[in-house]
N, C-alpha and C positions, 0 to 999 in steps of 0.2 A: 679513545677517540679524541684529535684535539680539538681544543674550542671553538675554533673557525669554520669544523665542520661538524657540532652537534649546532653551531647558531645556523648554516645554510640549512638542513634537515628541519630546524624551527622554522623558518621562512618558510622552506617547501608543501611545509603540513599543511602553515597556517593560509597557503593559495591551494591547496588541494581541499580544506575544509570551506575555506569560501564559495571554490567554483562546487561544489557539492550538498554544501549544507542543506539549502533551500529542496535541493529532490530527495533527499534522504529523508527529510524530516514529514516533505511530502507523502513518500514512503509509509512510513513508519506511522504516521498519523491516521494514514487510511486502514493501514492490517490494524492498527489497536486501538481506531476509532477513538482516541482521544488526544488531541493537541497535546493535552502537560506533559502525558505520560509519555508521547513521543519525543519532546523536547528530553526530556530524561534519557529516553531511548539513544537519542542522537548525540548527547555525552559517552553515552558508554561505547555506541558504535567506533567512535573518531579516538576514543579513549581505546579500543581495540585495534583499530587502524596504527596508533602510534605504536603499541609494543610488538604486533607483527609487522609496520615496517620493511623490516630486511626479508619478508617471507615472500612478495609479491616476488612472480619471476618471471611479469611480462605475459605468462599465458590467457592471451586472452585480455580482453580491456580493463584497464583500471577502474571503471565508471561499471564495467561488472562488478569484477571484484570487492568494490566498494559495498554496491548493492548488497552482494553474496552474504557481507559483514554482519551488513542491516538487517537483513532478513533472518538470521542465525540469533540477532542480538535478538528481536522480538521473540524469535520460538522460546530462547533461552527464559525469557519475562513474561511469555502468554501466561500459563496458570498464574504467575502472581497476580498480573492486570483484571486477566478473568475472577479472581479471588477477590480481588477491590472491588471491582464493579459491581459484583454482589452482594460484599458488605455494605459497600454505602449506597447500594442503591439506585444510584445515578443514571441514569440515560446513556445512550452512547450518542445523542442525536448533539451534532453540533451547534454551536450557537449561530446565530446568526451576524453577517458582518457587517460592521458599518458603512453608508458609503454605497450601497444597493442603489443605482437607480432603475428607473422603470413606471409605468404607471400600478397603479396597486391590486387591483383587479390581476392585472398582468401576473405580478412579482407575488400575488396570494396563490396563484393557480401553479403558477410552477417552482414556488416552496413546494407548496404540496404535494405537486408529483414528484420531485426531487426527494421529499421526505420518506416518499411510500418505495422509490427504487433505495433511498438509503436501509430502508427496515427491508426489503428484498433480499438486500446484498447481505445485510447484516446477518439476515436468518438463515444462510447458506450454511451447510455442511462447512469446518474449515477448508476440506478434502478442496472443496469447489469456490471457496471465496476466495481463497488467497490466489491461486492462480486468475482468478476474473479481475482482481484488483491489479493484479501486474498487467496482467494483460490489455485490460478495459481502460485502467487509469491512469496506469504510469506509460502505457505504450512501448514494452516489450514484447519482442516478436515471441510465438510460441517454441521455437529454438533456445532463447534465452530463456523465459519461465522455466522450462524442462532443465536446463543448465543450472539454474538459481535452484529450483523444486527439487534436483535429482531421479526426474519420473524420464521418460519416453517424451518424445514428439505428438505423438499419439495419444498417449493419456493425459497430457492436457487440453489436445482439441476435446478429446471426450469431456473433460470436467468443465472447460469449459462452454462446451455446449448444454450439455445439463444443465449446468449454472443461467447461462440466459434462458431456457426453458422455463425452470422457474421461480427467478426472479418476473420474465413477461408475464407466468400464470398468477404470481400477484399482483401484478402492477394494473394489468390488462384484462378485465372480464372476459371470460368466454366468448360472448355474444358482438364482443369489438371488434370492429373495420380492420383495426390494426391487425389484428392475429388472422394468421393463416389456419386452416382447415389444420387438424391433430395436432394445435396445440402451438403449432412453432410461430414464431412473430415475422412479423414482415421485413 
């Protein structure tokens, strides 16, 4: 390859890791519920991205494909991540940012509902989190998760309808306004 064109390919990456980095890392943060370890994640993705490169062939959007990477490189790393998380212990619950404003009454009441959907989410089957995290967080249609996930159309409506089932059944008492009659949220 000559030089003129392994430095255009440098340029190209390093605007495709720009326009990307910040959702991937988004990404990645959310399936392995911890910031460092997705920063990590997100070297190895774009580190994956450069040497398949010439493999992309158009099918399908780049901004998938990209994704597809992401989500591969985590499965690849879950048992390690899960294996740390148990040695040392730690929380998966994120810290808080600085910069929060709000009255505190306010910003106490919906930490804490935010914290109790996060341990909801958290406690999900993976079968059921990971497609609700695409779906719920990142805002891919249920098309694309099934493309990303390799299941059916249909078997992620199902997972994720379970999944908000019961995440609402802990989030939401029984006896709450919010919930609908057998269980389903409003």
């Amino acid at each position: 390859m000559p030089p003129e064109s392994r430095e255009t390919d440098r340029e190209g990456f390093r605007r495709l890791f720009e326009a990307h980095r910040t959702a991937v890392h988004r990404l990645l943060a959310r399936l392995c519920r911890d910031a460092d370890r997705a920063e990590d994640l997100l070297q190895e993705t774009f580190a994956t991205l450069w040497r398949k490169r010439d493999q992309f062939r158009g099918e399908g959007s780049l901004e998938g494909y990209v994704r597809r990477i992401a989500y591969r490189t985590f499965l690849n790393a879950r048992t390690r991540i899960e294996r740390a998380r148990r040695e040392t212990g730690l929380s998966a619950e994120p810290t808080a940012r600085e910069g929060d404003v709000g009255a505190v009454g306010d910003r106490v009441d919906r930490d804490a509902t935010l914290a109790a959907v996060r341990r909801a989410v958290d406690a999900l089957p993976d079968a059921w989190r990971e497609p609700f995290v695409l779906f719920r967080y990142e805002g891919l249609s249920c098309r694309d998760v099934a493309e990303m996930l390799d299941l059916t159309p249909k078997a992620v409506e199902l997972r994720l309808r379970r999944a908000l089932e019961a995440v609402t059944a802990r989030v939401l008492p029984a006896g709450d306004p919010a919930r609908l009659p057998h269980g389903r949220p409003a």
